[in-house]
C-alpha positions in Angstrom: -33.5 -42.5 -101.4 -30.0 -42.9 -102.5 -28.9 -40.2 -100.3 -30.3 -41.5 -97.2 -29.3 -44.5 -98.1 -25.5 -44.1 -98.9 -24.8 -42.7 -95.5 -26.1 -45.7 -93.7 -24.2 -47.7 -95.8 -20.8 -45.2 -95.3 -21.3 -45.9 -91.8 -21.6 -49.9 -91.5 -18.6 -50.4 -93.7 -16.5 -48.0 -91.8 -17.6 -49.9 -89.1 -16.2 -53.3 -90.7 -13.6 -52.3 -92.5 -10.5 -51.9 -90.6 -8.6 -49.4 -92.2 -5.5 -49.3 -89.4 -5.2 -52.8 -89.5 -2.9 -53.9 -86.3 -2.3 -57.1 -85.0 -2.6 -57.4 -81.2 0.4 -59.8 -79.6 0.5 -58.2 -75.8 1.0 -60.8 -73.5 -1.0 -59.6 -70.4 -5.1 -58.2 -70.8 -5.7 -54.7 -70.2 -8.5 -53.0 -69.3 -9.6 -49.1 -70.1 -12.0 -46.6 -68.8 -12.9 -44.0 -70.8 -15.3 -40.6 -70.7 -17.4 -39.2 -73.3 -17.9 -35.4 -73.7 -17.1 -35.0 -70.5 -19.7 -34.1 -67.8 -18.1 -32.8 -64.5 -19.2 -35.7 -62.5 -16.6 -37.9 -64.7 -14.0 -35.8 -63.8 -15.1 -35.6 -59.7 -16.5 -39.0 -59.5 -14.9 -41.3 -62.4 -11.3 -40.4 -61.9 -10.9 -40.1 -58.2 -12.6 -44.0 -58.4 -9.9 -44.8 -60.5 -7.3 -42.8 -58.2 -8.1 -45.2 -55.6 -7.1 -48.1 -57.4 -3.8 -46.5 -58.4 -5.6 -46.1 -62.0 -6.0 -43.7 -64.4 -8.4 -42.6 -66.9 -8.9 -41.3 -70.7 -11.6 -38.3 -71.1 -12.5 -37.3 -74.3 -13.2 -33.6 -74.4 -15.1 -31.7 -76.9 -13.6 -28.1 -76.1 -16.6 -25.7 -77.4 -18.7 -27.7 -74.2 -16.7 -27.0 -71.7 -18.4 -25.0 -68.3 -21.6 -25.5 -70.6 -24.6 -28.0 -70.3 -24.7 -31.2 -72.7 -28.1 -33.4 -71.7 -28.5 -32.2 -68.8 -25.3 -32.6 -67.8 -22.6 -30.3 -66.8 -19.8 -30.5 -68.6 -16.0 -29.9 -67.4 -14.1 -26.0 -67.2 -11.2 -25.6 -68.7 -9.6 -25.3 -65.0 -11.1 -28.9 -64.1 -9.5 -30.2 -67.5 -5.5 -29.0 -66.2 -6.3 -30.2 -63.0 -7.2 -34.1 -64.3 -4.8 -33.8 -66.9 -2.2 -32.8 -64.3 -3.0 -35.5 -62.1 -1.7 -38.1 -64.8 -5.6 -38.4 -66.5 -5.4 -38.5 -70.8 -6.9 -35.8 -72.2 -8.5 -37.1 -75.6 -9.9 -35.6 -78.5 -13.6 -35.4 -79.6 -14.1 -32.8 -81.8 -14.2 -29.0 -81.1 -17.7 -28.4 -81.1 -19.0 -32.2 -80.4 -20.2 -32.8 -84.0 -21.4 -35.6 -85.9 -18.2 -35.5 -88.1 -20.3 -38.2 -91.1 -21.8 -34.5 -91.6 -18.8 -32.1 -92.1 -16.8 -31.4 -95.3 -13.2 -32.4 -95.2 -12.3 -28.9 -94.9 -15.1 -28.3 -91.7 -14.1 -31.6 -89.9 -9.9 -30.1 -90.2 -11.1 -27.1 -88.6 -13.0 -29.1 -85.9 -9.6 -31.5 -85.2 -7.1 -28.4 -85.4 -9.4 -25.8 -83.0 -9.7 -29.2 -81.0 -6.3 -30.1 -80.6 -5.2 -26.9 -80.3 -7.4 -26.0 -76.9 -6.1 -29.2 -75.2 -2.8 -28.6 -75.9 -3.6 -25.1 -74.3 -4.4 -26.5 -71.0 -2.6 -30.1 -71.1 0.7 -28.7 -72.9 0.4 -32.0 -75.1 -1.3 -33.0 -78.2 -4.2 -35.2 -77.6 -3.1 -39.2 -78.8 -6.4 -40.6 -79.0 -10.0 -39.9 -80.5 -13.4 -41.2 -79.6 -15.9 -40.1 -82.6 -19.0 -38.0 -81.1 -22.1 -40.2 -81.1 -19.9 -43.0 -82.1 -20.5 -42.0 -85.6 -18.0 -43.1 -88.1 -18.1 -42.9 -91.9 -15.9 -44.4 -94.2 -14.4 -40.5 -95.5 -14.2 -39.0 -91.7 -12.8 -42.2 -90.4 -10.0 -42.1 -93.0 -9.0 -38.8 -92.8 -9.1 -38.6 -88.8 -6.3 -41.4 -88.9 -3.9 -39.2 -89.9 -4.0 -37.1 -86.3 -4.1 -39.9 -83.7 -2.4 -42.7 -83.0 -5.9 -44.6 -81.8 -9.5 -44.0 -82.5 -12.4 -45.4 -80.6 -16.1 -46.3 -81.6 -18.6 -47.8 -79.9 -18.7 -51.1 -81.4 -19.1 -53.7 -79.0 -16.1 -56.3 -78.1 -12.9 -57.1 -76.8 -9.8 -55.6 -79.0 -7.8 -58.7 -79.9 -6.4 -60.8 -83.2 -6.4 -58.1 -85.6 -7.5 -55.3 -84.1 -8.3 -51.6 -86.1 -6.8 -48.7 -84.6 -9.0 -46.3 -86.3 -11.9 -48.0 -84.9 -11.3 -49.6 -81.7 -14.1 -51.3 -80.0 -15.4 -50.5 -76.5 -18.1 -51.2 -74.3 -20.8 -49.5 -72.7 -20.3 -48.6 -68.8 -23.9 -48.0 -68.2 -26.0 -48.9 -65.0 -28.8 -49.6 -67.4 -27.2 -51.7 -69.7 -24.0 -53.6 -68.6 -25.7 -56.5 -66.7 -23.5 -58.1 -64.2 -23.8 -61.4 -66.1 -22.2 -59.2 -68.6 -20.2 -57.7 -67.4 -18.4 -61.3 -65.8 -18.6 -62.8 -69.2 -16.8 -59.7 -70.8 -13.9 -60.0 -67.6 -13.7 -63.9 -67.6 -13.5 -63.9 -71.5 -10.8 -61.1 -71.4 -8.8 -63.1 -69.0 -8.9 -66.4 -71.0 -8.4 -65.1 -74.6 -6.4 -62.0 -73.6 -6.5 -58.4 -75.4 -7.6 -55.2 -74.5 -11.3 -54.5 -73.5 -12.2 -50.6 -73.6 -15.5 -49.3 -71.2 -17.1 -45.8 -72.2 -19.2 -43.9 -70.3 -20.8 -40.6 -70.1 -21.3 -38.9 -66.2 -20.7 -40.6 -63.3 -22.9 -39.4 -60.4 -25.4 -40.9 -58.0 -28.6 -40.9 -60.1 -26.7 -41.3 -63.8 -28.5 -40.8 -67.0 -29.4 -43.5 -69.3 -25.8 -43.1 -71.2 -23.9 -43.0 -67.1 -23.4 -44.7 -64.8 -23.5 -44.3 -61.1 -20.4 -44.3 -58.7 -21.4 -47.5 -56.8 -21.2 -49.6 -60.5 -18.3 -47.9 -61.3 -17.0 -49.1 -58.1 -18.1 -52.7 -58.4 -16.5 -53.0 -61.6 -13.3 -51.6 -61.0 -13.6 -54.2 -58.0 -13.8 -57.0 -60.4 -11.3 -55.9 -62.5 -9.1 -56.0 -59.4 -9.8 -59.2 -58.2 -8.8 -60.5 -61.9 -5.6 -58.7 -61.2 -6.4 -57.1 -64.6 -4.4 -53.5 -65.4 -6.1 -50.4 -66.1 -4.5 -48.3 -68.4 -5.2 -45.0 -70.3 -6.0 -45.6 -73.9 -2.7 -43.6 -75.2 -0.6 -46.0 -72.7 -1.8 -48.9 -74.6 -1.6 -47.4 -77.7 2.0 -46.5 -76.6 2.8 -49.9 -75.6 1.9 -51.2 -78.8 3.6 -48.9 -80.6 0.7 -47.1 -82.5 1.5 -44.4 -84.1 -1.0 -41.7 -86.4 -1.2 -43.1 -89.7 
């Protein structure tokens, strides 16, 4: 009982507990779009969307997936990786082999981040600046350690980054056709405009019949429209992180 139930409660403190505490003073909103594992159709659809608009994106790339499968999807080669990355797209980190990293020893979860960081600096020539945690899993012990390597980590908690914001567990919202309503999605843009700060989407594959964790590219498209006609900025994650002068802990 006590070990099922220690995990659980590993995992809502690190969710609460900001551990990179940082206190957001940006004048203008921003507005990210990032990618989770990443399925080819992200890299096709997502980020020539985002070309269009004079945007770019932040894909988080679990290296032991790529040319593979990953439910049901197909996930990114190594070629279509330099490509994006050489057409100004952030190429984050996520794990070599796309693992719950609550469940690996402190040695295991080093090995993941350095075989990791070591392929994308292979095909990007630069270390990767930000981290999205597989599954959106965080402990208290993985979150603290992975601090160290990146300058920005991102979850999947719900909410706008402002105030006091946690860089090793930024929030970020789903960019799902099942999920983000419009009604939602014009609360979360009007409410970002108003109070300021910097609201993060996530999202899986981008193609014309998405899975329950995508989206398709006609939503995509109507929500980079919105963000437009808010004159709202889209920026990669490490450009914000950048800007605000973030730095691994």
């Amino acid at each position: 009982m006590k070990r099922g139930l220690l995990p659980g409660l590993s995992r809502r403190l690190a969710r609460t507990v900001p551990f990179r505490p940082h206190r957001w003073t940006q004048a203008q909103p921003v507005v990210s779009f990032s990618f989770d594992d990443f399925p080819a159709s992200a890299a096709a659809h997502g980020a020539s969307l985002l070309e269009a608009q004079g945007a770019r994106g932040t894909f988080y790339f679990a290296d032991a997936l790529a040319g593979g499968m990953e439910n049901g999807q197909s996930i990114v080669t190594p070629a279509e990786v330099i490509e994006l990355a050489a057409r100004g797209h952030e190429i984050g980190g996520h794990t070599h082999g796309h693992v719950d990293v609550q469940q690996q020893s402190s040695a295991r979860l080093r090995a993941e981040i350095a075989a990791n960081n070591a392929a994308i600096v292979a095909l990007t020539g630069r270390a990767p600046t930000s981290f999205a945690y597989p599954f959106g899993i965080v402990s208290l012990g993985a979150k603290r350690r992975l601090a160290h390597f990146y300058a920005g980590l991102r979850g999947i908690r719900p909410g706008i980054n402002r105030g006091w914001i946690d860089l090793a567990h930024l929030r970020a919202e789903e960019l799902y056709d099942q999920s983000l309503t419009p009604c939602r999605l014009e609360a979360l843009l009007d409410d970002l405009v108003r109070g300021g700060g910097w609201l993060i989407f996530y999202t899986h594959d981008v193609r014309r019949d998405p899975s329950s964790i995508g989206c398709s590219p006609l939503f995509m498209a109507m929500v980079l429209e919105q963000v437009r006609r808010r004159g709202l900025p889209v920026r990669t994650i490490a450009a914000v992180l950048d800007a605000i002068g973030a730095e691994p802990a």
